[in-house]
TINUVO-92885 format. One line per field, with one value per residue (C-alpha): residue number from 0; z, x, y. Coordinates in steps of 0.05 Angstrom, whole numbers, padded with zeros to 5 digits. Each point is the difference from the previous one (the first is absolute). Layout:
BEGIN
num	[NUM, ...]
Z	[Z, ...]
X	[X, ...]
Y	[Y, ...]
***
This chain:
BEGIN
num	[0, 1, 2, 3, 4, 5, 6, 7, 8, 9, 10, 11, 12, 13, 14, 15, 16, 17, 18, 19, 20, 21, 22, 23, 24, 25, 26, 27, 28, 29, 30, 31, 32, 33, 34, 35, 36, 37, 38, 39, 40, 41, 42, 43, 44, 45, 46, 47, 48, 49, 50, 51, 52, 53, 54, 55, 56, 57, 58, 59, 60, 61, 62, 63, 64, 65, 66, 67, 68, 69, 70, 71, 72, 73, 74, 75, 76, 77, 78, 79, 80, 81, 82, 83, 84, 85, 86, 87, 88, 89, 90, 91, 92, 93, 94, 95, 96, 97, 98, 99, 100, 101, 102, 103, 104, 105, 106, 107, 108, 109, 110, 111, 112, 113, 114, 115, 116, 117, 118, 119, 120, 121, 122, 123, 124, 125, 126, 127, 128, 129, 130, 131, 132, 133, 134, 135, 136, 137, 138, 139, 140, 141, 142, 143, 144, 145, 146, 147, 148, 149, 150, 151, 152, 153, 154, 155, 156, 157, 158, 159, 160, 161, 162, 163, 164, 165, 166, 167, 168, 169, 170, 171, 172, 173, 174, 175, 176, 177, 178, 179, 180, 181, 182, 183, 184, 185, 186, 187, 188, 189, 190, 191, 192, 193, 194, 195, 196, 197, 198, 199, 200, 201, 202, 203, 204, 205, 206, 207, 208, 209, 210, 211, 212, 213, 214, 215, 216, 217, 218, 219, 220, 221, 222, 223, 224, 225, 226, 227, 228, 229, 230, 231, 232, 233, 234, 235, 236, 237, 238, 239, 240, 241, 242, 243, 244, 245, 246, 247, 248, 249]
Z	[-00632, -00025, -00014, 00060, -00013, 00045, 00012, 00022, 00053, 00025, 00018, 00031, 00028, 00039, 00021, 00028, 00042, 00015, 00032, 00019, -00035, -00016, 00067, 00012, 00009, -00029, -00030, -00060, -00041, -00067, -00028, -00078, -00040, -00068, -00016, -00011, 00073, 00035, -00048, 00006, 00078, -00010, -00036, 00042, 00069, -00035, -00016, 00070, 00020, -00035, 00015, 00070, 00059, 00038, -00010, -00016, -00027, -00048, -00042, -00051, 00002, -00046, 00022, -00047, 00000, -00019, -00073, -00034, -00009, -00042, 00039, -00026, -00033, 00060, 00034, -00049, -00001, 00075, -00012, -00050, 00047, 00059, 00033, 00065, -00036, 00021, -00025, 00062, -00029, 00029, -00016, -00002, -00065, 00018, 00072, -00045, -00042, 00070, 00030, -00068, -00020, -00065, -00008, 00072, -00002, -00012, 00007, 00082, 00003, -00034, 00028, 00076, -00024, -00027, 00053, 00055, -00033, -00009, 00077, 00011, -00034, 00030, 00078, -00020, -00040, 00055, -00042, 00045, -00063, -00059, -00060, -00045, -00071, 00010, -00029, 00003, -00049, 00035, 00062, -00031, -00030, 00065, 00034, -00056, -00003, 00079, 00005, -00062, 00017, 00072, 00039, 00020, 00001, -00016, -00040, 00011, 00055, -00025, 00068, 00045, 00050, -00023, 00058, 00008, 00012, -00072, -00031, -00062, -00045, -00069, -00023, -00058, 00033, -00040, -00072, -00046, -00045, -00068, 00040, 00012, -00079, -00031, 00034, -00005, -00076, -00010, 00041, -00034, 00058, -00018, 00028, 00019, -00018, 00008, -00016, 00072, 00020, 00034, -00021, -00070, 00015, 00045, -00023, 00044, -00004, -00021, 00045, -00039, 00067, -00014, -00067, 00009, 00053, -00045, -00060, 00046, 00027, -00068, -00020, 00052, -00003, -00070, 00022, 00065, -00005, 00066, 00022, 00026, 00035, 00037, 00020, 00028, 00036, 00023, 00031, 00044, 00021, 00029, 00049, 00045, 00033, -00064, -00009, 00033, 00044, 00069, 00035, -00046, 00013, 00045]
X	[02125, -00058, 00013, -00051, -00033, 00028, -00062, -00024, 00053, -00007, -00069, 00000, 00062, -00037, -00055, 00040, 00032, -00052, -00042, 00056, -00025, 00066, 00053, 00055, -00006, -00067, -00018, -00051, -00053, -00022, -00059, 00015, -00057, 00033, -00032, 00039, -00002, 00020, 00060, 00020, 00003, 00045, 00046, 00006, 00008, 00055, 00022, -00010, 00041, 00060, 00007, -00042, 00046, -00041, -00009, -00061, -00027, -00055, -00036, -00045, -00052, -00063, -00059, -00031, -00068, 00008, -00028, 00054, 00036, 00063, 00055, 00053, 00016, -00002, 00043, 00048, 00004, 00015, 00055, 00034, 00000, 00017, -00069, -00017, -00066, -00048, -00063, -00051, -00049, -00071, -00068, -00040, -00033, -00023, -00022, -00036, -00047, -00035, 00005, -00018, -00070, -00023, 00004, 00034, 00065, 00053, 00062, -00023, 00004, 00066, 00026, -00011, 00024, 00064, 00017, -00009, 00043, 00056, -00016, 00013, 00064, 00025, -00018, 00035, 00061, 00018, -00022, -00019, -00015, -00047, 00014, -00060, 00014, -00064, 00010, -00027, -00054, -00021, -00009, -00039, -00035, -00024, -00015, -00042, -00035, -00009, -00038, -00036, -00026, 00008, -00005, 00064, 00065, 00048, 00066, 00058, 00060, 00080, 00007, -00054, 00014, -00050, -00035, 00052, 00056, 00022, 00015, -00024, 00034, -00009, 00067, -00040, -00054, 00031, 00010, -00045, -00024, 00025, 00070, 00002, -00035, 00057, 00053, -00028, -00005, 00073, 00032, -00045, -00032, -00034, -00066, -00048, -00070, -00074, 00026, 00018, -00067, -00049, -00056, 00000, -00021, -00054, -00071, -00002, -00014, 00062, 00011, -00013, 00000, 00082, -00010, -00051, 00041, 00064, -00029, -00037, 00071, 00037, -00065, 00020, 00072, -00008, -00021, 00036, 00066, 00020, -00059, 00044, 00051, -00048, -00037, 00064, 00015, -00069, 00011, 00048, -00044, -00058, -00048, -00037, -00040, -00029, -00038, -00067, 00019, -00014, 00069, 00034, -00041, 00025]
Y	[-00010, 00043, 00077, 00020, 00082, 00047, 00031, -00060, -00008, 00064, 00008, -00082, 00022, 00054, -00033, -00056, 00059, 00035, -00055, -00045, -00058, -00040, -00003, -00041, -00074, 00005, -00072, 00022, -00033, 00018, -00020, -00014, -00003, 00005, 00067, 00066, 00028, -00059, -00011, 00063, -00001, -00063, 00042, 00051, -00036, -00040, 00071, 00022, -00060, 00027, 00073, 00008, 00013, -00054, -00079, -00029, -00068, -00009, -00057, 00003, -00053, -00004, -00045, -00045, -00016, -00072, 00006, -00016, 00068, -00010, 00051, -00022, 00076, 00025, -00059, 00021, 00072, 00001, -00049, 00039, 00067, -00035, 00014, -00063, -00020, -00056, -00029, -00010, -00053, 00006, -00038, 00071, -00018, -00060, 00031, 00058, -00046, -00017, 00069, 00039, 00011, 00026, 00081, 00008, 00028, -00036, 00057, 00005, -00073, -00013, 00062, -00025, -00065, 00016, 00050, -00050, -00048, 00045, 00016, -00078, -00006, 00062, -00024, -00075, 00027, 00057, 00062, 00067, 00047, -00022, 00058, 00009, 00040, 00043, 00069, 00070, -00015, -00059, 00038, 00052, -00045, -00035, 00061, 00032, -00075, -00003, 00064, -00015, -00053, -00032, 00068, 00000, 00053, -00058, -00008, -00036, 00010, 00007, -00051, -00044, -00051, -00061, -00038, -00051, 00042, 00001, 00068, 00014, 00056, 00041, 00026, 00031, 00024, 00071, -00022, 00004, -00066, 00040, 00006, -00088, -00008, 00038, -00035, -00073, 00023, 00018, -00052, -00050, -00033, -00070, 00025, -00053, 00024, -00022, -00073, -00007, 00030, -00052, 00045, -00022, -00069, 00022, 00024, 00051, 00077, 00047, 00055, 00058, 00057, 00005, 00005, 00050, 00039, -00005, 00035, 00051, 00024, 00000, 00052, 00042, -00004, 00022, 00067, 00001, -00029, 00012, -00048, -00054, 00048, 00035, -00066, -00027, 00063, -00006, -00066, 00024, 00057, -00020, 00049, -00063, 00067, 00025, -00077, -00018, -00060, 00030, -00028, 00051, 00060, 00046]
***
């Protein structure tokens, strides 16, 4: 058993309360990618499993693209900490050398393809909650990029009920990414990286808007370092009348 932060606990610990996101008899899926933030979420629901005064059931499944990813790190890391882990093989890759043209965007594609498998498995294996390991960052992130560029006030929801039926939650929708680095650093995680990534066998364009929006935030968190507080406060405080879109004008 990893040493888990505190911190950590706390604040998903809150959000899970505040927004009621894991209840009794709840039958959860994670999707594992390998990366620091879903790990970390697969430690801390097997946390929540021990101490919560309710029972829940989760899995962790990671989808594989069919390209011959080698998970057997992961495979064995759950093992060790007692984490329900399965490997959900798919033929995405192959599906994306059809579907994926030269400079589109591949990210959308996989994106939409992965999450719909992980829909699948969760409708046949009697799953009603899909956890995602999206974090404050990420949702700042999106909204900053939505308005940016789509013209939309966009971000992402602690808790949304998916179109067929499945809910779909983000226990650290309050943490910040430096919060799930550090502790996949000192509990030496096996991280799997851009290895697993189907983008590097694709010539396609690299999404560079993240990137872009990621370095534009750390600039201004650097002379505002309440940025990300205030953001998340902001998300929760939201005046619909003082927008343009006549059904909210008084």
């Amino acid at each position: 058993m990893i040493k888990l932060s505190k911190k950590l606990l706390r604040i998903t610990g809150r959000a899970n309360a505040r927004y009621h996101l894991i209840k009794e008899g709840d039958k959860i899926l994670l999707g594992l990618s390998g990366g620091k933030d879903s790990l970390c979420l697969a430690h801390v629901l097997k946390h929540m499993q021990r101490v919560a005064p309710f029972k829940f059931e989760f899995k962790a499944v990671t989808i594989a693209y069919g390209m011959g990813e080698d998970l057997k790190i992961l495979e064995q890391h759950c093992a060790v900490h007692d984490i329900p882990y399965e490997i959900y093989d798919t033929k995405i890759y192959d599906l994306a050398k059809d579907k994926i043209r030269k400079n589109s965007s591949f990210c959308s594609f996989f994106s939409r393809m992965r999450r719909g498998a992980m829909y699948s498995y969760a409708q046949k294996n009697g799953f009603n909650k899909l956890a995602l390991a999206h974090h404050l960052d990420d949702a700042v992130e999106s909204f900053f990029m939505n308005f940016s560029y789509n013209g939309a006030l966009r971000s992402m929801p602690p808790i949304y009920k998916a179109k067929n039926g499945l809910e779909v939650i983000r226990p650290f929708i309050h943490v910040r990414e430096r919060q799930l680095s550090d502790q996949a650093a000192e509990a030496n995680m096996p991280l799997i990286g851009d290895e697993a990534c189907p983008s590097m066998r694709f010539d396609v364009k690299m999404p560079v808007a993240r990137a872009k929006t990621k370095k534009m935030l750390a600039k201004m968190e650097e002379e505002n370092h309440e940025l990300f507080t205030s953001l998340r406060k902001s998300f929760e405080n939201i005046n619909l009348s003082s927008f343009c879109e006549d059904k909210y004008i008084q």
